[in-house]
N, C-alpha and C positions, 0 to 999 in steps of 0.2 A: 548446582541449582541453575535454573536456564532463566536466561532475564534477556526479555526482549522491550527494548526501547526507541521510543520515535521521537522525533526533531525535526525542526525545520518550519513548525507549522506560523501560523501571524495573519497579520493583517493586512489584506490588499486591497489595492481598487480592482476592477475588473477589467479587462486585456491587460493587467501583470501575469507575473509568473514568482512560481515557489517552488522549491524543491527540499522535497521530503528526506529524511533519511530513518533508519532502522537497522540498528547492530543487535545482534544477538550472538551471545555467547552462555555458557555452560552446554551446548548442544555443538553437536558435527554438523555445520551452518552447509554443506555441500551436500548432504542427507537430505537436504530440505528442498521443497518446493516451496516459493513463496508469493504471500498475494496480499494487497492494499484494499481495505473494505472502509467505507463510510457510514456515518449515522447522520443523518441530520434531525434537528429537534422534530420529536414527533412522526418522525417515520422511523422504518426497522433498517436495521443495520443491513447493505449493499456490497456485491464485490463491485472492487473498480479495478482490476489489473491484477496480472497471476504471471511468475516468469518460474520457468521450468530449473532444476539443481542446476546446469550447466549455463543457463541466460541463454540457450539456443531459442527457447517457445517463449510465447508469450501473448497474451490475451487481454481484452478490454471491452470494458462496458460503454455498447453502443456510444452514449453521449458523450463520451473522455476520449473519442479516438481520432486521431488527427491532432489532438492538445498535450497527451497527459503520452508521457512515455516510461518506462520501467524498467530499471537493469539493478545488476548486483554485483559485488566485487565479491569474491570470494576470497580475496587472501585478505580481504579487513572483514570479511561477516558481516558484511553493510551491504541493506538492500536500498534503492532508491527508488523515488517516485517526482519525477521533473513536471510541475505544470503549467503549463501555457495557455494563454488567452483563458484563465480564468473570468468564470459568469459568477453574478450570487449565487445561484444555485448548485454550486462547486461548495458554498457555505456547509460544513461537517465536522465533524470529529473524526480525524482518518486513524486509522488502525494497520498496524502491520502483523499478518497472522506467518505461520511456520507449517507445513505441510508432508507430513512423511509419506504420504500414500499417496501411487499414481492410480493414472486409469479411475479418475471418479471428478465428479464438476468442479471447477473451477471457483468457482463460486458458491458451492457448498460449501456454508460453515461447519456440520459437522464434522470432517473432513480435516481439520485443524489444529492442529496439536498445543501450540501456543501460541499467546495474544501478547500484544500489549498493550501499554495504559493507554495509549492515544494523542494526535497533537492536533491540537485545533486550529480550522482554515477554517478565516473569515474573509471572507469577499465583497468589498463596499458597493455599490452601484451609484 
């Protein structure tokens, strides 16, 4: 059974920093592309960041770049998501999704094999 799980998340002021984490196991975690998506209330679910099976690639959404960085360990099946100079509007429920298929957007969620529950980042101003 594949169970992907997130941490890390809490409450900040804005210029802190959090960092995320997301292990996933029952799955061959090096199989995977992986990528960090947002909701915040009332809007639809966002990528924010995509690192390629190896951590060689990796991708970010416009607003999170220069802040928010990505990497993954693969001998723990732990992805991360480091972020800096958090704004409120960093405010979300972030998600760590699982990805077997290349060669398609990065930020297409259909494209995503498995989710998880989500950890929630608040950002005070």
């Amino acid at each position: 059974q594949v169970q992907v799980v997130e941490s890390g998340g809490g409450l900040v002021q804005a210029g802190g920093s959090l960092r995320l984490s997301c292990t996933a196991s029952g799955l061959s975690f090096t199989n995977y592309n992986m990528g960090w998506f947002r909701q915040a209330p009332g809007k639809e679910r966002e990528g924010v960041s995509w690192v390629s099976r190896s951590g060689a690639s990796s991708y970010y959404q416009d607003s999170v770049k220069g802040r928010f960085t990505i990497s993954r360990d693969n001998t723990k099946n732990t992805l991360y998501l480091q972020m800096n100079s958090l704004k409120p509007e960093d405010t979300a429920m972030y998600y760590c999704a699982a990805q077997m298929r290349n060669g398609v957007g990065w930020f297409d969620q259909r494209w995503y094999n498995y989710w998880g529950q989500g950890t929630q980042v608040t950002v005070s101003s």
